[in-house]
N, CA, C and O atoms as a CHARMM CRD file, in Angstrom:
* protein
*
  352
    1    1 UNK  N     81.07700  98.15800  43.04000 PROA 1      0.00000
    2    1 UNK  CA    80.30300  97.98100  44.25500 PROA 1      0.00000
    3    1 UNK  C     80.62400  99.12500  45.21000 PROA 1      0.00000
    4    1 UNK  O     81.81500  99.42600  45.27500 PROA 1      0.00000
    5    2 UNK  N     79.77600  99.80500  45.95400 PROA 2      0.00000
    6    2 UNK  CA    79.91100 101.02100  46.97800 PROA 2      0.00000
    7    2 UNK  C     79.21200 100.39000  47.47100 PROA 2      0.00000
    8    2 UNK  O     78.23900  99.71000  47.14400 PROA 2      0.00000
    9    3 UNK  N     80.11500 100.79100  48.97400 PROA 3      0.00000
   10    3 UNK  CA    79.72000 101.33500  50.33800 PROA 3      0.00000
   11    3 UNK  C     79.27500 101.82500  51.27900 PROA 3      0.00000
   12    3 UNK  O     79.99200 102.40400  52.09600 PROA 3      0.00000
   13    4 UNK  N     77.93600 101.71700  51.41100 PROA 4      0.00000
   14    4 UNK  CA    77.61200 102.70500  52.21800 PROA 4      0.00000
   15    4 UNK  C     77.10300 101.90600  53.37000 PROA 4      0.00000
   16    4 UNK  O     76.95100 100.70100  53.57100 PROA 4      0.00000
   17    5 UNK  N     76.82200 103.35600  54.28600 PROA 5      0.00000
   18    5 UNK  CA    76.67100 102.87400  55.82900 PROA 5      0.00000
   19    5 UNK  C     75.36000 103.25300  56.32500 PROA 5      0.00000
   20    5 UNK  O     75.01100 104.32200  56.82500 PROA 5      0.00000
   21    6 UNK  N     74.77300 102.32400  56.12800 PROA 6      0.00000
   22    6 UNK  CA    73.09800 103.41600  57.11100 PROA 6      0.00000
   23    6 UNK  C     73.39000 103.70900  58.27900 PROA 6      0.00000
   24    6 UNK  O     74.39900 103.45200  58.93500 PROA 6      0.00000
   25    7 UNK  N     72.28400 104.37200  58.57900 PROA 7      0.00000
   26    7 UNK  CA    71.93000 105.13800  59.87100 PROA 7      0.00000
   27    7 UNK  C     71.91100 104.01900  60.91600 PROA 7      0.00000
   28    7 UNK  O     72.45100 104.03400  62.02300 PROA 7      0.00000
   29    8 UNK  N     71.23000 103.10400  60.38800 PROA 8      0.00000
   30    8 UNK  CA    70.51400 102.27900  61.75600 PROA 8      0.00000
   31    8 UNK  C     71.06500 101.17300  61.67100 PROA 8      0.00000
   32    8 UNK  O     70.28800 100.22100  61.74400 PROA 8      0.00000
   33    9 UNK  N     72.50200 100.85700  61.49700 PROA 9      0.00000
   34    9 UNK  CA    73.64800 100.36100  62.24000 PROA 9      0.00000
   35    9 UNK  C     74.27600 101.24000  63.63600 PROA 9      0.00000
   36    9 UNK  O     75.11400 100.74100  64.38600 PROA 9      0.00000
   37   10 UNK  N     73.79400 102.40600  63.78900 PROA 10     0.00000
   38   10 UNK  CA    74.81800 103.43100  64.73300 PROA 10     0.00000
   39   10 UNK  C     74.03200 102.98900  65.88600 PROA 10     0.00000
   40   10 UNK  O     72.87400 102.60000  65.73700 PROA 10     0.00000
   41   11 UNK  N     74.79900 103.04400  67.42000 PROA 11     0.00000
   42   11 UNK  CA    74.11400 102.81300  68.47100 PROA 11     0.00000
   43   11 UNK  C     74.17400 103.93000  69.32000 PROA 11     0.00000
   44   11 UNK  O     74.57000 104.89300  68.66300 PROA 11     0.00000
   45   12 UNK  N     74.00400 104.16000  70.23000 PROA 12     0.00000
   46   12 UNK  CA    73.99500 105.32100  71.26500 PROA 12     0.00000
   47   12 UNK  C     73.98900 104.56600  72.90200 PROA 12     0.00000
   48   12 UNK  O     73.01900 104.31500  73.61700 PROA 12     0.00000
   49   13 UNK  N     75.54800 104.31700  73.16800 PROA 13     0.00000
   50   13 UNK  CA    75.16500 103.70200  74.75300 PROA 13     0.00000
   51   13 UNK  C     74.78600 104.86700  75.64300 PROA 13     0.00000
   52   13 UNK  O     75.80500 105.53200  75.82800 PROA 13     0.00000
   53   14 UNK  N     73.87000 105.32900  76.19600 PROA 14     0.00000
   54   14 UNK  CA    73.67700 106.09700  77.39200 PROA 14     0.00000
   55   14 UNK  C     74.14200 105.19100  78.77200 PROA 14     0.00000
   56   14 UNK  O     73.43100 104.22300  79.04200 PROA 14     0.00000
   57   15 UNK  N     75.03600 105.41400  79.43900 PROA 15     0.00000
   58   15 UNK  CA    75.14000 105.32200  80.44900 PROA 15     0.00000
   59   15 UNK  C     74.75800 106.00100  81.98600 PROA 15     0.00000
   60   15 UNK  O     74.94800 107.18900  82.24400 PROA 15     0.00000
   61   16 UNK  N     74.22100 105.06900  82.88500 PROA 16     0.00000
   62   16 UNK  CA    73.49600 105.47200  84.01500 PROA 16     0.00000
   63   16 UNK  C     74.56000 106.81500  84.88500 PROA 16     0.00000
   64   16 UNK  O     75.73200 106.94400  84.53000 PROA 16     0.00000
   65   17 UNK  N     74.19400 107.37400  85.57900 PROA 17     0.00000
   66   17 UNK  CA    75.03600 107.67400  86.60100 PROA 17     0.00000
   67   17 UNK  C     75.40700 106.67800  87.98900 PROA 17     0.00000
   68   17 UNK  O     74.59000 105.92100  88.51400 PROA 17     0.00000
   69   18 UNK  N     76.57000 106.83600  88.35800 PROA 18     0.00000
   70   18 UNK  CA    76.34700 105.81200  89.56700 PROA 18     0.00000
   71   18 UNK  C     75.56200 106.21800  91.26200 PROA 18     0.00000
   72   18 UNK  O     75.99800 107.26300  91.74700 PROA 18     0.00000
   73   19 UNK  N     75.11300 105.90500  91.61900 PROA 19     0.00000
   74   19 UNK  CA    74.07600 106.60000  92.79500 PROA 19     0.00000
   75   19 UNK  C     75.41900 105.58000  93.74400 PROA 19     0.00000
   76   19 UNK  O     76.07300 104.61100  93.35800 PROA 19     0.00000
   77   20 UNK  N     75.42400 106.18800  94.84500 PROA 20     0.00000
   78   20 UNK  CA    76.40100 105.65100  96.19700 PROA 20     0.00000
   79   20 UNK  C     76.48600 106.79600  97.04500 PROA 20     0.00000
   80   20 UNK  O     75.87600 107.77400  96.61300 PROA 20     0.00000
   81   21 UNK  N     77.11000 106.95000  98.19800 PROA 21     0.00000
   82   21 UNK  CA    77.48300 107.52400  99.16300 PROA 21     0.00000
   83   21 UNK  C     78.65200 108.10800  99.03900 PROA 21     0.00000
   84   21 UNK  O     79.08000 108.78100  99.97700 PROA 21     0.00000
   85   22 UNK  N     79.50200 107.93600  97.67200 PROA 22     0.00000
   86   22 UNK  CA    80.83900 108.63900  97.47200 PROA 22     0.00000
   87   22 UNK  C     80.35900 109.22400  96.92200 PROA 22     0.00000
   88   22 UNK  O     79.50500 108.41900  96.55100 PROA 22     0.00000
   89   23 UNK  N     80.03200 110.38400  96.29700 PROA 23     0.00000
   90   23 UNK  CA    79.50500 110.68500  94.98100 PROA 23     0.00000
   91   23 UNK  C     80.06300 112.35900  94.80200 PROA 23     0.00000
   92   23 UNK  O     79.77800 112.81800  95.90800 PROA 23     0.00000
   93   24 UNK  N     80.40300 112.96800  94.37600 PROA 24     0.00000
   94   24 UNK  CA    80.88000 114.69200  94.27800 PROA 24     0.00000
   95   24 UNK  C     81.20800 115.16700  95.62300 PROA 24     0.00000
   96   24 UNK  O     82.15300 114.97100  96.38800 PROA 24     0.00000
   97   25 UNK  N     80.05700 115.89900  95.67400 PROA 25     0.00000
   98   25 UNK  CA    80.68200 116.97500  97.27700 PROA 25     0.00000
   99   25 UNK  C     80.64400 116.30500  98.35300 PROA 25     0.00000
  100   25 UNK  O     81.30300 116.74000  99.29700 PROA 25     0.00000
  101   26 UNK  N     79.86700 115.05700  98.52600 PROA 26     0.00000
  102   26 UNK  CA    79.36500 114.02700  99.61900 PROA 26     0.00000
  103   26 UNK  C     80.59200 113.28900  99.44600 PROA 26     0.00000
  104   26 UNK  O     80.35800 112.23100 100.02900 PROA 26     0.00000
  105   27 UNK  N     81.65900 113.23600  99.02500 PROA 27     0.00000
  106   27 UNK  CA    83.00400 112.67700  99.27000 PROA 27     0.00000
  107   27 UNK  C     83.67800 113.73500  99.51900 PROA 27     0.00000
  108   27 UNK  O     84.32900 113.46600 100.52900 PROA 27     0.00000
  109   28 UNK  N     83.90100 114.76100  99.20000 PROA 28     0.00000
  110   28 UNK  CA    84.68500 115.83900  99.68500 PROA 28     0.00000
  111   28 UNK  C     84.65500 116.12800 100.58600 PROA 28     0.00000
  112   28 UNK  O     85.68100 116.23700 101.25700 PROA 28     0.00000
  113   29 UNK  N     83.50700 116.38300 101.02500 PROA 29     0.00000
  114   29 UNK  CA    83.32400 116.37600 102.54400 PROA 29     0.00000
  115   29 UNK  C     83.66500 115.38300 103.36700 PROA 29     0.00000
  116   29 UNK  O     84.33700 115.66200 104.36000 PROA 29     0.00000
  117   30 UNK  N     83.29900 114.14100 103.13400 PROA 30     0.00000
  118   30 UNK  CA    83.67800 113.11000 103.73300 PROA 30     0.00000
  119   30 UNK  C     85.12300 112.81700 104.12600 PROA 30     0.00000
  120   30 UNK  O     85.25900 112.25800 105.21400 PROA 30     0.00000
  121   31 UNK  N     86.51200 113.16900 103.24800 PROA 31     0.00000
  122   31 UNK  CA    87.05400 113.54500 103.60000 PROA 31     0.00000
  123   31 UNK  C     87.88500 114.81200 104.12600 PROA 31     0.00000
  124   31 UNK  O     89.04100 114.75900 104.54600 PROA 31     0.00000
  125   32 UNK  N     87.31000 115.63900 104.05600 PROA 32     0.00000
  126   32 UNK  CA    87.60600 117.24400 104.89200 PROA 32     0.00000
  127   32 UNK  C     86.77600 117.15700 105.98100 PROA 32     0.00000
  128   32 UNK  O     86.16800 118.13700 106.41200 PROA 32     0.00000
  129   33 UNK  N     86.66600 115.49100 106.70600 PROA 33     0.00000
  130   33 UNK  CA    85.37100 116.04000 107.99200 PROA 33     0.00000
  131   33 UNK  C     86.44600 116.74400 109.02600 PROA 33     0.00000
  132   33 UNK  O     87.42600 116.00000 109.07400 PROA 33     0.00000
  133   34 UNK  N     86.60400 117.69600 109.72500 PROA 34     0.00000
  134   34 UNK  CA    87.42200 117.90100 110.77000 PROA 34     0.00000
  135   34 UNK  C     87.03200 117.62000 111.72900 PROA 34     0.00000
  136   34 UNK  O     87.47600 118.32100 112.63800 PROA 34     0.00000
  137   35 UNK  N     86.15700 116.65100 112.10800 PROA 35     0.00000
  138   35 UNK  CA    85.39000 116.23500 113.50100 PROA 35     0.00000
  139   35 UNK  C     86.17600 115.61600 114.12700 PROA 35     0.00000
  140   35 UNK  O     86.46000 115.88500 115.29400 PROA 35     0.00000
  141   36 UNK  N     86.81500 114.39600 113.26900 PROA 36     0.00000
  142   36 UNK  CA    87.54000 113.28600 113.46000 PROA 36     0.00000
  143   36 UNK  C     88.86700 113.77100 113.84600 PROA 36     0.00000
  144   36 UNK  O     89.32700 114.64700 113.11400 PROA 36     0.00000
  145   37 UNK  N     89.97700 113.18000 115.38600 PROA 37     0.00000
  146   37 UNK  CA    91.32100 113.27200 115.09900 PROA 37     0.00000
  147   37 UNK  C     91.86000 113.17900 113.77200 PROA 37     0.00000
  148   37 UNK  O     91.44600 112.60500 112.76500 PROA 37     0.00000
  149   38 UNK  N     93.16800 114.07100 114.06400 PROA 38     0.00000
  150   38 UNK  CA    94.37000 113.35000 112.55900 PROA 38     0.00000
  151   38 UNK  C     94.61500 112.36300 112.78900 PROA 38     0.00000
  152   38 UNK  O     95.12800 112.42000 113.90700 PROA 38     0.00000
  153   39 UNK  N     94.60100 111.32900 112.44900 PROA 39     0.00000
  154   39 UNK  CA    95.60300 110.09600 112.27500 PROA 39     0.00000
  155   39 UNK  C     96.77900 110.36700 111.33200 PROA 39     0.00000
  156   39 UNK  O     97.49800 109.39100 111.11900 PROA 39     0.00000
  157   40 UNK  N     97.05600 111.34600 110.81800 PROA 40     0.00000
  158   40 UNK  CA    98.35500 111.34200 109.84000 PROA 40     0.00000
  159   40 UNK  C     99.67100 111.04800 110.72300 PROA 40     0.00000
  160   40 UNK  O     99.86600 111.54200 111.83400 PROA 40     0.00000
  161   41 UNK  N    100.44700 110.26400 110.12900 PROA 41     0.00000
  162   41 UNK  CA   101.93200 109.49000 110.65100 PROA 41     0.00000
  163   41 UNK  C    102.34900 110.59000 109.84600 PROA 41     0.00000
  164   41 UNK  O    103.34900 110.47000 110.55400 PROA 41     0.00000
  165   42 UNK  N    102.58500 111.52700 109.09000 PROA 42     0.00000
  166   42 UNK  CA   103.37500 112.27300 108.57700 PROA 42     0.00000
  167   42 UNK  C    103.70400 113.39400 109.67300 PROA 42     0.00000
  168   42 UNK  O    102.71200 113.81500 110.26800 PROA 42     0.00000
  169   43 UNK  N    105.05000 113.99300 110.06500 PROA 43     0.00000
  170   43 UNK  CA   105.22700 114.71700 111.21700 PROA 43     0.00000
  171   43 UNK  C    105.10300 116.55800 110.57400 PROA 43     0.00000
  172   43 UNK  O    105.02700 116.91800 109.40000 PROA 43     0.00000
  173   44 UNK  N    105.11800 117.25200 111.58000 PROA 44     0.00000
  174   44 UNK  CA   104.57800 118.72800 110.77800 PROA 44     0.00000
  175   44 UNK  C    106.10900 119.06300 109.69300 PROA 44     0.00000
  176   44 UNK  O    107.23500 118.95800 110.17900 PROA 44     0.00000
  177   45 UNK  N    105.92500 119.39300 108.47500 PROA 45     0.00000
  178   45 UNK  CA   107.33100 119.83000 108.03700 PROA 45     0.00000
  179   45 UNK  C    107.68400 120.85700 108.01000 PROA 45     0.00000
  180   45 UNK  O    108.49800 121.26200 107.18000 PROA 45     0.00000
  181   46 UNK  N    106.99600 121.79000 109.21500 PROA 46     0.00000
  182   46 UNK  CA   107.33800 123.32400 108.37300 PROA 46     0.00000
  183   46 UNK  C    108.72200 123.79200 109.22200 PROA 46     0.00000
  184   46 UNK  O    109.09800 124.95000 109.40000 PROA 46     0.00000
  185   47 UNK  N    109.26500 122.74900 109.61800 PROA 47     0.00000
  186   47 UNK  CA   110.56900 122.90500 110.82800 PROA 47     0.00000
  187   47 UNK  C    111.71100 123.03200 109.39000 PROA 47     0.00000
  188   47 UNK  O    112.84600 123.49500 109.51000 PROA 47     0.00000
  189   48 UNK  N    111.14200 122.52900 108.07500 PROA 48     0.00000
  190   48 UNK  CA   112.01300 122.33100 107.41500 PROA 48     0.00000
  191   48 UNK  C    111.97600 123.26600 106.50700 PROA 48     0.00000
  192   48 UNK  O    112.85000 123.23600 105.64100 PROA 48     0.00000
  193   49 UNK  N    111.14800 124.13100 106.48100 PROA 49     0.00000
  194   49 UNK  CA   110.67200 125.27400 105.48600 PROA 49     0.00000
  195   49 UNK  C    111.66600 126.44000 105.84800 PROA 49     0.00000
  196   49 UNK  O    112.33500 126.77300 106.82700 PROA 49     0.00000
  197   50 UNK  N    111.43100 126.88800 104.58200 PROA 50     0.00000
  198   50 UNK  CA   112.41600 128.47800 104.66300 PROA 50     0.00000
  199   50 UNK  C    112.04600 129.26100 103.50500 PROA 50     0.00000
  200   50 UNK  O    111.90300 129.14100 102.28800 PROA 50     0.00000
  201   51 UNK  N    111.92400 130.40700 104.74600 PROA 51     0.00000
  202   51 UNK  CA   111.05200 131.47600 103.63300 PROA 51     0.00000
  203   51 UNK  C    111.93500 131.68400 102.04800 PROA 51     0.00000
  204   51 UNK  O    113.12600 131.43800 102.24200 PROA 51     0.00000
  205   52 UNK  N    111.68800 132.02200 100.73600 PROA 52     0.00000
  206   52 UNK  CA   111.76900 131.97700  99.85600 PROA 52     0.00000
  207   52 UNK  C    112.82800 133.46700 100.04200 PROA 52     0.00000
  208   52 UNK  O    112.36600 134.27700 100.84600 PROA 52     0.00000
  209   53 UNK  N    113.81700 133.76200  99.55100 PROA 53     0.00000
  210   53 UNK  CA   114.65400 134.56000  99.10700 PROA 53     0.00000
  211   53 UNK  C    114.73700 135.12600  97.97500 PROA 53     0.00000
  212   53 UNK  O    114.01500 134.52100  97.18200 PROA 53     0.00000
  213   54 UNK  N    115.31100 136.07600  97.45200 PROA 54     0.00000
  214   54 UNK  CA   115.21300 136.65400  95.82300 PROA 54     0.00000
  215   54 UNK  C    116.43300 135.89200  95.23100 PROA 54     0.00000
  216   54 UNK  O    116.40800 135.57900  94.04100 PROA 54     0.00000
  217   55 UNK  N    117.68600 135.52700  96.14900 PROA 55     0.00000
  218   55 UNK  CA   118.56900 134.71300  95.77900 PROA 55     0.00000
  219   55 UNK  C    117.96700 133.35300  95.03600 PROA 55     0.00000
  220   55 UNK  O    118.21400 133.07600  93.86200 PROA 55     0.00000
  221   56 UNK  N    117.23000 132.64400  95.81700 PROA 56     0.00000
  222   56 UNK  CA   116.75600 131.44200  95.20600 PROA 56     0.00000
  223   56 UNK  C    115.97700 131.99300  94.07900 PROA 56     0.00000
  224   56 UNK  O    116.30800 131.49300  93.00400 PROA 56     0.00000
  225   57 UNK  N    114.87900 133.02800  93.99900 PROA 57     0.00000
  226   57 UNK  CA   114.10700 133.28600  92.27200 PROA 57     0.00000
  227   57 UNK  C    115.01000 133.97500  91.37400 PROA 57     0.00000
  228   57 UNK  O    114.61300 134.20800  90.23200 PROA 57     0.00000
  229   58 UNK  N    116.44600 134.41700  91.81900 PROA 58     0.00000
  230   58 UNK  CA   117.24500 134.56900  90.63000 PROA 58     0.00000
  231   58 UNK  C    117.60700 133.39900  90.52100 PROA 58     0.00000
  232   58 UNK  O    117.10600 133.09300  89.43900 PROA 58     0.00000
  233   59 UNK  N    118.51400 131.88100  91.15300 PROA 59     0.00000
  234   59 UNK  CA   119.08800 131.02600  90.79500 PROA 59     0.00000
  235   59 UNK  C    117.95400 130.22000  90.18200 PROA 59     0.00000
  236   59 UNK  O    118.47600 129.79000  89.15300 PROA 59     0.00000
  237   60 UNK  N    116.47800 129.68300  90.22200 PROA 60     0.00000
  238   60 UNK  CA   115.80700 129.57200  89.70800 PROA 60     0.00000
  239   60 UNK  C    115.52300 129.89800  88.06100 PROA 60     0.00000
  240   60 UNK  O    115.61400 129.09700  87.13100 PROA 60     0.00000
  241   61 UNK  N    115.16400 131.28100  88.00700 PROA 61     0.00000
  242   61 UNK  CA   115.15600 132.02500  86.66300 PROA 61     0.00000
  243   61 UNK  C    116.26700 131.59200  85.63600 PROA 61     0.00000
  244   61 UNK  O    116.07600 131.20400  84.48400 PROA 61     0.00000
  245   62 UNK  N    117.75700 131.77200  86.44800 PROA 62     0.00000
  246   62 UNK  CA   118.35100 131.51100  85.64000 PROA 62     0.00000
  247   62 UNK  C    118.80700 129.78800  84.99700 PROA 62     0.00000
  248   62 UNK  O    119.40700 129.49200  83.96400 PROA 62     0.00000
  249   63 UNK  N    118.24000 128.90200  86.08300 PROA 63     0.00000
  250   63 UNK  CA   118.74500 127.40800  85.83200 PROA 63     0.00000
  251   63 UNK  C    117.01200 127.49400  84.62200 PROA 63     0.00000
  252   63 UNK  O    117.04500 126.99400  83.49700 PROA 63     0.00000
  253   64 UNK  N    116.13200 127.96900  84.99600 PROA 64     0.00000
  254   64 UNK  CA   114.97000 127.90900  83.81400 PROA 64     0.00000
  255   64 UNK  C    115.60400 128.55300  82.12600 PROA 64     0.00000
  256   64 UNK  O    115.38000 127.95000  81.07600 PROA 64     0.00000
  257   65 UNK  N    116.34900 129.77700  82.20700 PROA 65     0.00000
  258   65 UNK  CA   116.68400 130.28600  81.20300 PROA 65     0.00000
  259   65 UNK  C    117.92400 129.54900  80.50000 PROA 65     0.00000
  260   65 UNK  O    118.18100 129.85100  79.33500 PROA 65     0.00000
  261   66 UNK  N    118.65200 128.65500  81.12500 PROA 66     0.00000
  262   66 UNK  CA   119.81700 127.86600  80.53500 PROA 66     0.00000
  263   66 UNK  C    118.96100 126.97300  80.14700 PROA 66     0.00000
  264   66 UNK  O    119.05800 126.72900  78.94400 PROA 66     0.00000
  265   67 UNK  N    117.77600 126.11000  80.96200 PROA 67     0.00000
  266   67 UNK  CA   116.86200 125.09100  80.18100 PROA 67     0.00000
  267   67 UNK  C    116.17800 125.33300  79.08900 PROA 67     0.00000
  268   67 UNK  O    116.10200 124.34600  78.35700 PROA 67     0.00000
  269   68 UNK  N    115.48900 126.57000  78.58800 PROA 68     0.00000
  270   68 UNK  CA   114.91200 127.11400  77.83500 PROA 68     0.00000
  271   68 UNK  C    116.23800 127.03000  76.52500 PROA 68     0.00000
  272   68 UNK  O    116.35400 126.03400  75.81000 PROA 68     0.00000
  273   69 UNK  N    117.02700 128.09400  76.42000 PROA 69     0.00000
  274   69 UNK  CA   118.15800 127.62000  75.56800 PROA 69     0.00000
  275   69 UNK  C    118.62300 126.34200  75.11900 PROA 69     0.00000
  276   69 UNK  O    118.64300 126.00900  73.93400 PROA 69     0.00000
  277   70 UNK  N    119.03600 125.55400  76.18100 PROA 70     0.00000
  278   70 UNK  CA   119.28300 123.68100  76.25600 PROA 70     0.00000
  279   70 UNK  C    118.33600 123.11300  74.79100 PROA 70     0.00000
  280   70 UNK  O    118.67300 122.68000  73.68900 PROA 70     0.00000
  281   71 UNK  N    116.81900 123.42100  75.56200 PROA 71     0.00000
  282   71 UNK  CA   116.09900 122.53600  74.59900 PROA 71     0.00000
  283   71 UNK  C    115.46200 123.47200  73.47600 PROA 71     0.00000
  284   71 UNK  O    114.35000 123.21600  73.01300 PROA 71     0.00000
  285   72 UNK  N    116.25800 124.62700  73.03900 PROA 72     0.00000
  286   72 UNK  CA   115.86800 125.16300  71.47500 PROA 72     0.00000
  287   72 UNK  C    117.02100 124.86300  70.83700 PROA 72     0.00000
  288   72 UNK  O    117.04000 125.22100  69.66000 PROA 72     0.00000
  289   73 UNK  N    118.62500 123.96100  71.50900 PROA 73     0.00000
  290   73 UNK  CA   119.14800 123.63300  70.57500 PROA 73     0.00000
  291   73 UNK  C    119.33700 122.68700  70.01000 PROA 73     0.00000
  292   73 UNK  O    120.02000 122.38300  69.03300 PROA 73     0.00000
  293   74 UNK  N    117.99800 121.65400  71.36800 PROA 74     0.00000
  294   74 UNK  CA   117.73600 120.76000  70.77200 PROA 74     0.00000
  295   74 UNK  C    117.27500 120.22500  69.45600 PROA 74     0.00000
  296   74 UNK  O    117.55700 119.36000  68.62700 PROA 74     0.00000
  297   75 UNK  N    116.11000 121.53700  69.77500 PROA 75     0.00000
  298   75 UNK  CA   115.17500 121.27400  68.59600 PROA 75     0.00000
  299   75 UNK  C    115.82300 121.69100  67.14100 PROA 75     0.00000
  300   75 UNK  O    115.51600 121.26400  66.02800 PROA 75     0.00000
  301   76 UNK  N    116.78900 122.63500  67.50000 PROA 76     0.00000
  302   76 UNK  CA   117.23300 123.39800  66.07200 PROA 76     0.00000
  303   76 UNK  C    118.43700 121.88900  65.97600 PROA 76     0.00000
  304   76 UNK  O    118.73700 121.84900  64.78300 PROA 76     0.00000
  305   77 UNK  N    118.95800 121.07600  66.48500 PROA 77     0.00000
  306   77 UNK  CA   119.85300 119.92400  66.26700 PROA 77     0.00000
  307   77 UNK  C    119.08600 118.72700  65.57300 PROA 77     0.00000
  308   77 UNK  O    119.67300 118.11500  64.68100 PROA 77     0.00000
  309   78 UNK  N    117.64400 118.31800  65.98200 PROA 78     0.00000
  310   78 UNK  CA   116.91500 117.63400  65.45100 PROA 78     0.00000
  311   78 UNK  C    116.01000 117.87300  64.17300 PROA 78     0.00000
  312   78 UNK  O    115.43300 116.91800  63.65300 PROA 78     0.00000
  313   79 UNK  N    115.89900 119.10000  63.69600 PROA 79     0.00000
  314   79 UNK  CA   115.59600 120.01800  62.43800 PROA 79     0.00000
  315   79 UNK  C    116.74300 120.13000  61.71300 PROA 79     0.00000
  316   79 UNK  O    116.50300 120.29700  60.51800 PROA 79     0.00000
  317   80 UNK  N    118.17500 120.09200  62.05400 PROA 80     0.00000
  318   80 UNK  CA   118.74200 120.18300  61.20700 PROA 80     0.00000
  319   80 UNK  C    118.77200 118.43300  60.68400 PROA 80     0.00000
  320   80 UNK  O    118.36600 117.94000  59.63200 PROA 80     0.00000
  321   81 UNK  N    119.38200 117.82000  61.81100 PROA 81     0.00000
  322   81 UNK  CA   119.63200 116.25900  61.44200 PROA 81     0.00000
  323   81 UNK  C    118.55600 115.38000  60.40300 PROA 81     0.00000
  324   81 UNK  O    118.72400 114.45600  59.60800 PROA 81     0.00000
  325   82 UNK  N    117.25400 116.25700  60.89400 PROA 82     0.00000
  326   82 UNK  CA   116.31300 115.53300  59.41700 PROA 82     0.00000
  327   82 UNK  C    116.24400 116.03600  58.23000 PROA 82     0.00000
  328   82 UNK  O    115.84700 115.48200  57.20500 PROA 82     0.00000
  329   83 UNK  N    116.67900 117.21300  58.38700 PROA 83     0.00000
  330   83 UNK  CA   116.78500 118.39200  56.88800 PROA 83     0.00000
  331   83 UNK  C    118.45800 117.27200  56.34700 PROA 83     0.00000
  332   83 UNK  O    118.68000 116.94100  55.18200 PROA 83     0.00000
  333   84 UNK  N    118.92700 117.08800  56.96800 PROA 84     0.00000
  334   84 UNK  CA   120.76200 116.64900  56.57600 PROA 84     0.00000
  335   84 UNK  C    120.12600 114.39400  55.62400 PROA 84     0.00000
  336   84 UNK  O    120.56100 113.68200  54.71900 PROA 84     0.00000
  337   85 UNK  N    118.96300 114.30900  56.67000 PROA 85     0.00000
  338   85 UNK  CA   118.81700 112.75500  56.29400 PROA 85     0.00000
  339   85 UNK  C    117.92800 113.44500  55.32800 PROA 85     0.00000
  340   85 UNK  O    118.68800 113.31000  54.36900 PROA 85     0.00000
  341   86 UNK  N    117.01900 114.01300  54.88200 PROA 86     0.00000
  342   86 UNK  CA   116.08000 113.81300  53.72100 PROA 86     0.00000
  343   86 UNK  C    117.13500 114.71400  52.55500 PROA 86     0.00000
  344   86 UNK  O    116.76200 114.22500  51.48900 PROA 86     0.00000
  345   87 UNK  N    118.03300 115.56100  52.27000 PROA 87     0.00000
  346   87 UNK  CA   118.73400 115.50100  51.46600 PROA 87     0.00000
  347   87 UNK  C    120.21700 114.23000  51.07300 PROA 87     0.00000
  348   87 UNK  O    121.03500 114.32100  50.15700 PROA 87     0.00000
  349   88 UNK  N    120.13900 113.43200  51.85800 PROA 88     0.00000
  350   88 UNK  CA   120.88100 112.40400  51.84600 PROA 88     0.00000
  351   88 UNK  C    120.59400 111.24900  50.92000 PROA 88     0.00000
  352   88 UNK  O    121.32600 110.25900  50.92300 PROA 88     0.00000
């Protein structure tokens, strides 16, 4: 006995778009209106900012380059450990 599948079992849902007042750029805008006060409770943070140093993109670089190392010995620890269980 075979199997087969016709054609005209297959369906095709098309779905509507939704029509509303939120909809793409008519929400974007809606919220970027600048007409309106801020109401934001969040206070300005740039009291807390500090310009970026070469000190911080070397200590950076290098906490990235110890991570980079970290997790290739991971991977070479987990390549070995399954190479060690499938000859086992």
């Amino acid at each position: 006995m075979t199997l087969s599948r016709s054609t005209d079992d297959r369906r095709v849902i098309r779905f509507r778009p939704r029509m509303g007042p939120l909809r793409g750029s008519h929400r974007w805008n809606a919220l970027n209106n600048n007409s309106e006060p801020d109401d934001s409770s969040v206070v300005d943070l740039t009291k807390y900012e500090w310009p970026e140093s070469d000190d911080d993109y070397r200590h950076r670089m290098i906490v990235n380059a110890i991570s980079l190392v970290f997790t290739i010995l991971l991977i070479l620890a987990g390549i070995w450990l399954a190479d060690m269980m499938a000859h086992a």
